[in-house]
C-alpha positions as CSV (number, residue, x, y, z in Angstrom):
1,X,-58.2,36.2,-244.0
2,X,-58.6,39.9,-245.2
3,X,-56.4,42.4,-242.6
4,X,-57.5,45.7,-241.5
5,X,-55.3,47.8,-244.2
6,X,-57.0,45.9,-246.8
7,X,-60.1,48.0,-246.5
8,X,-58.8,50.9,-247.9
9,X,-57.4,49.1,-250.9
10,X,-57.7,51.9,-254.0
11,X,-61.0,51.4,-256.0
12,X,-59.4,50.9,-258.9
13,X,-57.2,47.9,-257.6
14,X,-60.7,46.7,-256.6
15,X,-62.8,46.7,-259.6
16,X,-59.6,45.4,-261.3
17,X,-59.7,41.7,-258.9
18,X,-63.2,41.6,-259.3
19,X,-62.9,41.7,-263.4
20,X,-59.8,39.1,-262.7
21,X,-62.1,36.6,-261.2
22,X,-65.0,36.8,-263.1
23,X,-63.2,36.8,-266.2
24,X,-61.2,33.7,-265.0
25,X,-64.5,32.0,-263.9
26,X,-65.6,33.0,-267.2
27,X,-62.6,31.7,-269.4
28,X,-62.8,28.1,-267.5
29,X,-66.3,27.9,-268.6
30,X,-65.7,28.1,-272.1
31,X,-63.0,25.1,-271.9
32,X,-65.6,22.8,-270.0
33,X,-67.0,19.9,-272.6
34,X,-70.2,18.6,-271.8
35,X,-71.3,15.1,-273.2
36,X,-74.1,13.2,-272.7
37,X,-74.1,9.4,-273.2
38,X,-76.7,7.7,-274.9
39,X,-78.1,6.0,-271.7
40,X,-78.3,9.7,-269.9
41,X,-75.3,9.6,-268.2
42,X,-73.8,13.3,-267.8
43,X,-69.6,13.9,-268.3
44,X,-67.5,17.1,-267.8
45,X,-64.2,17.1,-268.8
46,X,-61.7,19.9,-268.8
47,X,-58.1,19.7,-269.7
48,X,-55.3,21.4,-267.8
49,X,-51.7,20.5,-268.3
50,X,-50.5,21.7,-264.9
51,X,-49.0,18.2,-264.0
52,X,-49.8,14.3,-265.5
53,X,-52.5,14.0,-263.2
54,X,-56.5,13.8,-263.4
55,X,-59.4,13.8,-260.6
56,X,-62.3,12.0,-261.1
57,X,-65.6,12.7,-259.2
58,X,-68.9,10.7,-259.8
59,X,-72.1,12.3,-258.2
60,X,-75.1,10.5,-257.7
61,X,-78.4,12.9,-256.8
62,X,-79.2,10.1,-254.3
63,X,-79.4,10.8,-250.9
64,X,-80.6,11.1,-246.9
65,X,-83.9,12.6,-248.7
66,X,-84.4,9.5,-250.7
67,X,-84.7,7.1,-248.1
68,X,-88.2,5.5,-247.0
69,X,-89.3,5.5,-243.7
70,X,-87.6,3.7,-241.3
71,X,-84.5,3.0,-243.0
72,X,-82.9,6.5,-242.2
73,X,-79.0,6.0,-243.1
74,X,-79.3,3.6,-245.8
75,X,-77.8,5.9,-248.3
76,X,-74.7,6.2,-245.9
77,X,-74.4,2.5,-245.0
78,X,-74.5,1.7,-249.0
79,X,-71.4,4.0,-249.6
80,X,-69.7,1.8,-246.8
81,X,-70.7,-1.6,-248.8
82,X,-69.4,0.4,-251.9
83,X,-65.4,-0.3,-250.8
84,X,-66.0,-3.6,-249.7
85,X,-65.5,-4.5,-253.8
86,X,-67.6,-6.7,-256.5
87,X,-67.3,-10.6,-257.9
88,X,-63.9,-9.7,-259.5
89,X,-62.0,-7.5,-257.0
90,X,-61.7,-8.7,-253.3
91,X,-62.5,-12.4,-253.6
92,X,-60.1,-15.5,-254.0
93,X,-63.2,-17.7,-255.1
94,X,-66.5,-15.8,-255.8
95,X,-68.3,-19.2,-256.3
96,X,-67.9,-20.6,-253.0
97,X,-67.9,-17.3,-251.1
98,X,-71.3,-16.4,-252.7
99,X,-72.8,-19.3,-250.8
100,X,-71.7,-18.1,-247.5
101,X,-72.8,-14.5,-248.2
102,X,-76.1,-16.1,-248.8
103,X,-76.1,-18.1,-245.7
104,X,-74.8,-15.0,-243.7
105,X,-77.9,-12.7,-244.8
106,X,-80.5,-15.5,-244.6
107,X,-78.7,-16.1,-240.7
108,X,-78.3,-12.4,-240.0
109,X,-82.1,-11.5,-241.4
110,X,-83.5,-14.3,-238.7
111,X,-81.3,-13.2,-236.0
112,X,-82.7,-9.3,-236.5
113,X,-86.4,-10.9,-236.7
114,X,-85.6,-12.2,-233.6
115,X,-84.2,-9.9,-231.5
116,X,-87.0,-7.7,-233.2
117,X,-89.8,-9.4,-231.1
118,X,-88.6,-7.6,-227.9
119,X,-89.9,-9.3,-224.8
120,X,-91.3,-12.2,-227.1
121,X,-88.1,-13.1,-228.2
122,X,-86.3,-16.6,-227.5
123,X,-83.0,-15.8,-225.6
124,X,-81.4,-19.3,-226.6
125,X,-82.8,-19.3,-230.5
126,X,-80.9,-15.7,-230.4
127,X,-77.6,-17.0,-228.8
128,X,-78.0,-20.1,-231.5
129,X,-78.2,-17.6,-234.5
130,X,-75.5,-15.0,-233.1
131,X,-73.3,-18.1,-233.0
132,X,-73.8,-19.6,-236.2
133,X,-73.3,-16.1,-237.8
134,X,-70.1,-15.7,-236.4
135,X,-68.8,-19.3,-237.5
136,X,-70.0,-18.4,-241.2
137,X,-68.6,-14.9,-241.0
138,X,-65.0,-16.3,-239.7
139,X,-65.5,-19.0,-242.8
140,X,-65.8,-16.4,-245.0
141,X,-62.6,-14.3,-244.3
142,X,-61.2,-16.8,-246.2
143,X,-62.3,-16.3,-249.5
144,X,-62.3,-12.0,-249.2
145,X,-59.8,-10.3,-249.3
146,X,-60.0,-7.3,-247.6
147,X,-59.2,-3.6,-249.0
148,X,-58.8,-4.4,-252.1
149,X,-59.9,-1.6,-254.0
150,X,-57.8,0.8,-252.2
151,X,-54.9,-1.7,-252.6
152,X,-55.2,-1.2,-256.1
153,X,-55.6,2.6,-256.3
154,X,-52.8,3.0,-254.1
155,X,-50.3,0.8,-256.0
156,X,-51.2,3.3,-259.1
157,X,-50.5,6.2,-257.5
158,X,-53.9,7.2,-256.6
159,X,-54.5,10.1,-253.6
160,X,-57.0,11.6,-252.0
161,X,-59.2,8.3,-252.3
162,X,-62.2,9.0,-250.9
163,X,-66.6,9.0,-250.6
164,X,-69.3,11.3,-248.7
165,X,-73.3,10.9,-248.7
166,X,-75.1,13.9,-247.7
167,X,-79.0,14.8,-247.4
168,X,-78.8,15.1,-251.7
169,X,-76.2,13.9,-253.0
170,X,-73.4,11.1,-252.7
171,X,-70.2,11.5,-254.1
172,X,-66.7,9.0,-254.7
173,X,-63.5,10.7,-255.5
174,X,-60.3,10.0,-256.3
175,X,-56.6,11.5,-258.0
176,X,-54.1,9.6,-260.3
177,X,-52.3,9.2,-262.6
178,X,-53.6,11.0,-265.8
179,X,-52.6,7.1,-267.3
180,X,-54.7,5.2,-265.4
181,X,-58.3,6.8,-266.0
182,X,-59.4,3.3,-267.4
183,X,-58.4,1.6,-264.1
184,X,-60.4,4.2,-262.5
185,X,-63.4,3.6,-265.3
186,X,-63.0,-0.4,-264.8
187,X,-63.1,-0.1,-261.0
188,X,-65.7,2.4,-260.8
189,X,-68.3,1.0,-263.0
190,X,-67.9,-2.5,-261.8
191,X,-68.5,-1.8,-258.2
192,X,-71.4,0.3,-259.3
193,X,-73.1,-2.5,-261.2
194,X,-71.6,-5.7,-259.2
195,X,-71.4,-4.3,-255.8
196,X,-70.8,-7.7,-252.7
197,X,-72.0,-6.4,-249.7
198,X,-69.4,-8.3,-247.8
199,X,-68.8,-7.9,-244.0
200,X,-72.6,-6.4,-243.9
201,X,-73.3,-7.0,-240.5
202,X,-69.6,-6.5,-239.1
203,X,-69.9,-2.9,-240.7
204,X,-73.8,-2.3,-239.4
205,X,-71.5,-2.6,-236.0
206,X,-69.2,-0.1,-237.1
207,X,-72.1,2.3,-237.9
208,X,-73.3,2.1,-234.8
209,X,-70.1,3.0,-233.3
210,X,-70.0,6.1,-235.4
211,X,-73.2,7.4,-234.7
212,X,-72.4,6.9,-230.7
213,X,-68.8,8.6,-231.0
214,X,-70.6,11.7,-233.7
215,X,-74.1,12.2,-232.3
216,X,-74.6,10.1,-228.5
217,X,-71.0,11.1,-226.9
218,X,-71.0,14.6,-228.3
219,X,-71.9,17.5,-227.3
220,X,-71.6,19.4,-230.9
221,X,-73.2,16.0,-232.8
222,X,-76.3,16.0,-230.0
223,X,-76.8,20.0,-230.6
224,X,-76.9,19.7,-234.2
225,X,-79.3,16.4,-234.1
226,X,-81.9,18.1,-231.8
227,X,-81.6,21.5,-233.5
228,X,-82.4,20.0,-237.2
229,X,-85.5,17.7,-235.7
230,X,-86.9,20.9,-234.4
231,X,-86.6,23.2,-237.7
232,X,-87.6,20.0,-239.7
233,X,-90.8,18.7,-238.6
234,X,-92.2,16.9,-241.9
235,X,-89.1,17.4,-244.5
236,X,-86.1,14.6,-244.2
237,X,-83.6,17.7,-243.8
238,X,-84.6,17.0,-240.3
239,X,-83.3,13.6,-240.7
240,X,-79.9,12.9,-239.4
241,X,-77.4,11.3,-242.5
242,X,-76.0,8.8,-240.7
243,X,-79.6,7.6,-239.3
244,X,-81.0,7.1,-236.2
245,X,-79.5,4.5,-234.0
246,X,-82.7,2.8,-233.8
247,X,-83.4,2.4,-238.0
248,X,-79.8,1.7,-238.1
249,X,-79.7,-1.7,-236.1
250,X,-82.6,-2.8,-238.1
251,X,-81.0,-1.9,-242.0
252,X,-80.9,-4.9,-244.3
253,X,-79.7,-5.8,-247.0
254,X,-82.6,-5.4,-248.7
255,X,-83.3,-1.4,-247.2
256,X,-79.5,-1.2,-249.2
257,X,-80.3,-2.4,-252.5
258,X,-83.3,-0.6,-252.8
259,X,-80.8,2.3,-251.9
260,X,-78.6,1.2,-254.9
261,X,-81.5,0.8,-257.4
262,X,-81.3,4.9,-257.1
263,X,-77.7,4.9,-258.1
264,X,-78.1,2.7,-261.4
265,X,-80.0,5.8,-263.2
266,X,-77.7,7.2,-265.2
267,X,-79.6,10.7,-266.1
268,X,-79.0,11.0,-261.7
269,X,-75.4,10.6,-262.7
270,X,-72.4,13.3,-263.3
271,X,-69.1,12.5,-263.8
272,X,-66.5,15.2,-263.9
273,X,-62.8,14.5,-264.9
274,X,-60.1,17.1,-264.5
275,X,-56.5,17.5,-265.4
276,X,-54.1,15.9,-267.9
277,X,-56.8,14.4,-270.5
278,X,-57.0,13.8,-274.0
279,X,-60.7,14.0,-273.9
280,X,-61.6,12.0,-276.7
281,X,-60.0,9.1,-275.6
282,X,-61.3,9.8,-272.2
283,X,-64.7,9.9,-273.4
284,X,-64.7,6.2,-275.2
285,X,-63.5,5.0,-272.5
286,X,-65.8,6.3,-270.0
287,X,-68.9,5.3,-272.4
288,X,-67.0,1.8,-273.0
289,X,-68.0,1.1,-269.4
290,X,-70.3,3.4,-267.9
291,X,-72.6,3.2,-271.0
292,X,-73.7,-0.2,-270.3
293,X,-75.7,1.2,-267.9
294,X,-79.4,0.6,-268.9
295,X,-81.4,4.1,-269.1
296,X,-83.3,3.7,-266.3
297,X,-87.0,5.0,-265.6
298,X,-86.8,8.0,-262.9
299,X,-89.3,8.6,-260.9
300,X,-89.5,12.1,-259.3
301,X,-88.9,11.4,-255.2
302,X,-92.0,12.2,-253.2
303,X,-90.3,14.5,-250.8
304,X,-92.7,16.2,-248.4
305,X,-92.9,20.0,-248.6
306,X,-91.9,21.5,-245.2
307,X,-94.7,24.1,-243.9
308,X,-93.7,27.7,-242.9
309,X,-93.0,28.0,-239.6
310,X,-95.6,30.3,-237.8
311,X,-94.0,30.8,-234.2
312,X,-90.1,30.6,-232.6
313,X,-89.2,26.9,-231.9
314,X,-86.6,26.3,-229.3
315,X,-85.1,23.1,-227.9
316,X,-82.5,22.7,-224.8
317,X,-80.1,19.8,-224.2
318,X,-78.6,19.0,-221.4
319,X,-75.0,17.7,-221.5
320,X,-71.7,17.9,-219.4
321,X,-69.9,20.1,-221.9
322,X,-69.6,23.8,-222.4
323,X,-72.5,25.7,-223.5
324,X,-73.4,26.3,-227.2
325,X,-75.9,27.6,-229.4
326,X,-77.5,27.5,-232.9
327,X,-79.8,29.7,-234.2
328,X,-81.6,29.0,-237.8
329,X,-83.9,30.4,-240.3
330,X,-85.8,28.9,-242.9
331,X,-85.2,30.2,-246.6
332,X,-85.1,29.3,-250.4
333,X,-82.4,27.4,-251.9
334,X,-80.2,28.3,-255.2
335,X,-80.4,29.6,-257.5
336,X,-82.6,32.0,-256.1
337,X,-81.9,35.4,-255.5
338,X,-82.3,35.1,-251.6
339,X,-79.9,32.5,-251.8
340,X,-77.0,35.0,-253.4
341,X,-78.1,37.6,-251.0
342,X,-77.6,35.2,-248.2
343,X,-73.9,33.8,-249.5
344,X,-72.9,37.3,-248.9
345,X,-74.7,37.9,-245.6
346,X,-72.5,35.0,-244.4
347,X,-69.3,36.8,-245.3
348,X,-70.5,40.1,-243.8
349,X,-71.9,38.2,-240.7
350,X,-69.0,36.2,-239.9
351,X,-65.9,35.8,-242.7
352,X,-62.4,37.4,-241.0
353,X,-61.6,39.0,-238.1
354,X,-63.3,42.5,-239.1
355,X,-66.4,40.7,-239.6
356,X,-69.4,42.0,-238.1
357,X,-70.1,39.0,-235.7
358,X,-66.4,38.1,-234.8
359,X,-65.4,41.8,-234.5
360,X,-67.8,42.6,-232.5
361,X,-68.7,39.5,-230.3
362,X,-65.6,38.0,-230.0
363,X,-62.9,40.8,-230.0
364,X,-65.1,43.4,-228.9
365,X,-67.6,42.1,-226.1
366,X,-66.1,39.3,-225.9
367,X,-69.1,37.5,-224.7
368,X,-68.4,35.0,-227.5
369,X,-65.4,32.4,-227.9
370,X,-66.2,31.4,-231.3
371,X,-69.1,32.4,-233.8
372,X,-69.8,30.9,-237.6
373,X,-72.5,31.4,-240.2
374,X,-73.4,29.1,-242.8
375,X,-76.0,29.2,-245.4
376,X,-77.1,26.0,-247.0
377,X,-77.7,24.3,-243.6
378,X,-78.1,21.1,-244.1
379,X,-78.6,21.1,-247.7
380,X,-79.6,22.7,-250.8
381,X,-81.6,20.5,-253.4
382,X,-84.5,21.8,-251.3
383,X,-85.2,25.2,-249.0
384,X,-82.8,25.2,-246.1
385,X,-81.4,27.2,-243.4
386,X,-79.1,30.4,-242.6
387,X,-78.1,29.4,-239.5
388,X,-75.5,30.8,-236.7
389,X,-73.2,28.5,-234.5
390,X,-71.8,30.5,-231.6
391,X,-70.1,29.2,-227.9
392,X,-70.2,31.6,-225.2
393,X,-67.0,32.7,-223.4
394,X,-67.3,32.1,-219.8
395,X,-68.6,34.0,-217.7
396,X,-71.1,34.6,-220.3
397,X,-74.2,32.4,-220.7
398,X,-76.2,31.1,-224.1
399,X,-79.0,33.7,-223.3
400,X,-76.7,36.9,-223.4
401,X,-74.9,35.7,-226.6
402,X,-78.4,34.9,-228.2
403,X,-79.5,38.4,-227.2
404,X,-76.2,40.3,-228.6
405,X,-76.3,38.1,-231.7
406,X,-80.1,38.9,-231.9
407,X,-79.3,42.8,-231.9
408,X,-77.0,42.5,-234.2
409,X,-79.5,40.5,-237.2
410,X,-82.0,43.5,-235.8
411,X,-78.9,45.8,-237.5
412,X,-79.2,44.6,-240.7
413,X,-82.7,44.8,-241.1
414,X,-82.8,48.3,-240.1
415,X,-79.4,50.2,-240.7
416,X,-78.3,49.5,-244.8
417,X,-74.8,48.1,-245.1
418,X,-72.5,50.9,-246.0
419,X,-70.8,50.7,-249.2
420,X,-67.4,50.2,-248.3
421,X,-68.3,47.1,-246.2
422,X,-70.8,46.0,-249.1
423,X,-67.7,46.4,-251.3
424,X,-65.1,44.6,-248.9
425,X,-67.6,41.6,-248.5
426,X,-68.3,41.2,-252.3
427,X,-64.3,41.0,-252.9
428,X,-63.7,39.1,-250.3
429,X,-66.6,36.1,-251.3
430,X,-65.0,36.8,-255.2
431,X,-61.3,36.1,-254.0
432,X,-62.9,32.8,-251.8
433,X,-64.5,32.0,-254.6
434,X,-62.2,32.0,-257.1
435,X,-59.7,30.5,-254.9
436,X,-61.7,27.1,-255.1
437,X,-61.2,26.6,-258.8
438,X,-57.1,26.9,-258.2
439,X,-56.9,22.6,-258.2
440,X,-57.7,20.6,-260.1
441,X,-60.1,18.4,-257.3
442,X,-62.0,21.2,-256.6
443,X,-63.3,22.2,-259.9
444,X,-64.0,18.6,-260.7
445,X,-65.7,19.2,-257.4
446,X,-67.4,22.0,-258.4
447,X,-68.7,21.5,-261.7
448,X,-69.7,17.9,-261.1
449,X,-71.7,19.5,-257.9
450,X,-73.4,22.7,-259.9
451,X,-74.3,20.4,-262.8
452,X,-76.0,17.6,-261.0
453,X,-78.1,20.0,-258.7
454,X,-78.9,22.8,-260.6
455,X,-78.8,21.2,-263.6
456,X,-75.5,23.9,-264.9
457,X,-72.3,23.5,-264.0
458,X,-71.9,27.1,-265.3
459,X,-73.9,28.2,-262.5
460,X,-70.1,29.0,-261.0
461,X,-69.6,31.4,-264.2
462,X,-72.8,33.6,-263.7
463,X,-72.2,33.3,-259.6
464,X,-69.3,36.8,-259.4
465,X,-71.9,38.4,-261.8
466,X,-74.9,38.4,-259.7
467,X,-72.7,38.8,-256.2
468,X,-71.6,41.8,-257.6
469,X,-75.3,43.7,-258.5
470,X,-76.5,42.9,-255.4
471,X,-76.8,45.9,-253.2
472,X,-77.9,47.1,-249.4
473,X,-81.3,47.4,-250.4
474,X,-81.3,43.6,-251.3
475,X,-79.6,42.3,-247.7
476,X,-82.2,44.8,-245.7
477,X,-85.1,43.6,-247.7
478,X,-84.1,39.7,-247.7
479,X,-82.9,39.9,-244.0
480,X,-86.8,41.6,-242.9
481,X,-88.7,38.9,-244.8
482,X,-86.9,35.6,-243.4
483,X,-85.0,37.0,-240.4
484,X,-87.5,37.2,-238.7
485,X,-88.8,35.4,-235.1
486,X,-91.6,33.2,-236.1
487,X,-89.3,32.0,-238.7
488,X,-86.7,31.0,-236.0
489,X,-85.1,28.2,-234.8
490,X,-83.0,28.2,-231.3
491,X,-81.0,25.1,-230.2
492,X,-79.5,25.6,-226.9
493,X,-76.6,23.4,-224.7
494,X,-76.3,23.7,-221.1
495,X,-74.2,22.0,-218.9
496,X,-76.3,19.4,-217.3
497,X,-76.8,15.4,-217.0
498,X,-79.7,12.9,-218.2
499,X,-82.1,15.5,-218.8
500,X,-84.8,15.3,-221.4
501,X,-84.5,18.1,-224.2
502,X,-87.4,20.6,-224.1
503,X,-88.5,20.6,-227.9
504,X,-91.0,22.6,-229.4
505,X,-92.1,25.0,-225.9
506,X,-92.3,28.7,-227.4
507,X,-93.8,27.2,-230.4
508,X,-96.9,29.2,-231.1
């Protein structure tokens, strides 16, 4: 976080971190090799020597976005299955156990049917087939053994063992041992093409749980859920990544596999591996088992194309927590130039303490207790969101923090930023930046991320260079075209109980 003092550092001092970091950025970019296997599958390797150590990220470009109708937070519940290991790891007799796994989908699947005939349903045919589940599901806990993949990654010395899915992409990650890559390569690709969806139904449950302690019990997770339905009205970004709790209870294990057929198309693939490599070796051995991945066909995902907004949307929820607000505007995604102009927008907006948000709103007014901008809401393999995330501080209400945060986006568009803030904010997103590419997790992070969704990974190289063109003129011109009300999105939380969420009323 930058102090006061640091505004006035000399010019010189200045132009001299900025050269620093692009020229670092630069230099990385140079020791990045690229190899494509024969069946598509993309691999990054860069070798540093800082400590015997490697991280290892696979991306898939499978997502929220790819799911079908329905089945909203199958791409999530498939990176759950993903742990729960393959014919070889986590069994102590695949043959037998298969059976039961086949009984306790073919149970499970009538039970769903069932319960899915509402009013029709047959209370004691339901009772029957919840209790025969559970009899083959406490059979089968003796044939799995639980955890096992993170038994073995721990045992190696692996760290910071871990998975996400987001609206494009889903990533596993993992440190170790710069020795035991081929463990990683063995474990990896056999629970990619072998996955057992053990415990399916147990961890549907557990789902369930989540979504209700993330998005039913709280205040932040119902905001964010109604606020994204009401920019979204057609594209998936308005989709919540976990699902909605009424899909959820209805996923299968077919809606799962047809989740994982995504994943098995290796040109939707990037693995990045960073550290203490010999990268020869490290490429045979990453083509001895990821490269028996068939090529597979990909089809282009029919995502439909969200419409411009043509009047101010704006939805309240009621909830017994303290107010809130978010405030969002529809805009292009990277690489686009909007896009840059926006990443430093943020940091004028709302990075530090002398930030033009927090300086003003919270230390000045003080009409707000906290205040954040992001761009990229919720994703960016498609046009997203700049959007603003701001709690009032009491006695102050939503409506005057909307109004001062208002006033000051009216600022931008009509005052041009003055140089020495330009210059501050364009140092302080360059020093950010290169921060990020300090370990060696977050540039397999990064590269693996830039690669598989802008098709670059050196999209991180030319990033400082096109920062640091960008002028005044660019933020007042980009901030008049999309900042603008009909483009708007307002997502409101007042304190109130079992109240239905106005959606939609200012809409013109």
């Amino acid at each position: 976080m930058l102090t006061r003092n640091k505004l006035y550092l000399p010019l010189a001092l200045i132009i001299f971190l900025q050269m620093a970091c692009m020229a670092h950025a630069i230099d990385l970019d140079k020791k990045v090799i690229k190899t494509r296997l024969d069946n598509g599958l993309t691999v990054l390797m860069l070798e540093r020597k800082f400590s015997p150590t490697v991280s290892l990220y696979i991306r898939y470009r499978v997502g929220a976005v790819d799911e079908t109708a329905g089945r909203t937070g199958a791409a999530h519940f498939l990176e759950h299955m993903m742990f729960k290991g393959t014919p070889t790891i986590g069994t102590k007799n695949f043959a037998k156990e298969k059976k039961l796994l086949l009984q306790i989908e073919q149970t499970g699947q009538a039970l769903d049917d069932e319960r899915m005939r509402g009013d029709r349903a047959d209370q004691k045919r339901i009772a029957s087939l919840a209790a025969k589940l559970k009899k083959l599901q406490d059979e089968h806990r003796k044939y799995y053994t639980p955890n096992e993949i993170d038994r073995l990654y721990t045992e190696n010395g692996g760290q910071n063992m871990n998975a996400s899915t987001g609206q494009d992409i889903t990533t596993y990650f993992i440190s170790l041992p710069s020795n035991k890559i081929e463990l990683w390569a063995r474990i990896e690709s056999e629970r990619l093409i072998n996955p057992v969806f053990r415990e399916f139904y147990t961890e549907r449950d557990v789902i369930l749980e989540e979504r209700r302690q993330r998005v039913e019990t709280s205040p932040d997770g119902k905001l964010y859920e109604s606020f994204m339905k009401e920019a979204y009205k057609v594209h998936p970004y308005g989709l919540p990544v976990i699902g909605l709790q009424q899909d959820i209870g209805r996923l299968n294990q077919t809606a799962i596999r047809q989740i994982h057929q995504k994943y098995l198309s290796p040109e939707q693939m990037v693995i990045a591996v960073v550290g203490d490599i010999n990268p020869q070796k490290t490429i045979k051995l990453i083509s001895k088992y990821f490269g028996r991945i068939p090529r597979g066909f990909h089809k282009p995902p029919s995502i439909p194309v969200e419409p411009p907004q043509t009047g101010e949307r704006t939805v309240e929820v009621l909830f017994d927590a303290s107010p809130s607000i978010i405030i969002g505007y529809h805009k292009p995604t990277a690489p686009s130039h909007e896009d840059y102009v926006f990443d430093l927008l943020e940091t004028i907006l709302s990075k530090g303490r002398t930030s033009r948000l927090y300086s003003s709103l919270v230390l000045k007014l003080q009409i707000a207790e906290s205040i954040s901008v992001n761009n990229g809401t919720p994703a960016a393999r498609y046009p997203n969101l700049f959007t603003i995330f701001a709690r009032p501080r009491q006695p102050h209400t939503n409506d005057e923090l909307r109004d001062a945060i208002l006033q000051e986006l009216e600022n931008i568009k009509n005052i041009p930023v003055p140089d020495e803030e330009l210059a501050k904010a364009k140092k302080q997103l360059k020093m950010d930046y290169i921060k990020s590419l300090d370990s060696n997790s977050d540039l397999a992070s990064i590269l693996s991320y830039h690669e598989l969704l802008h098709g670059d990974y050196r999209y991180f190289s030319n990033y400082l260079s096109i920062i640091d063109k960008l002028t005044a003129a660019d933020i007042q011109a980009t901030a008049a075209k999309y900042l603008s009300a009909e483009n708007r999105t307002i997502a409101v939380l007042n304190r109130g109980i079992n109240k239905k969420t106005n959606e939609g009323k200012n809409e013109k």
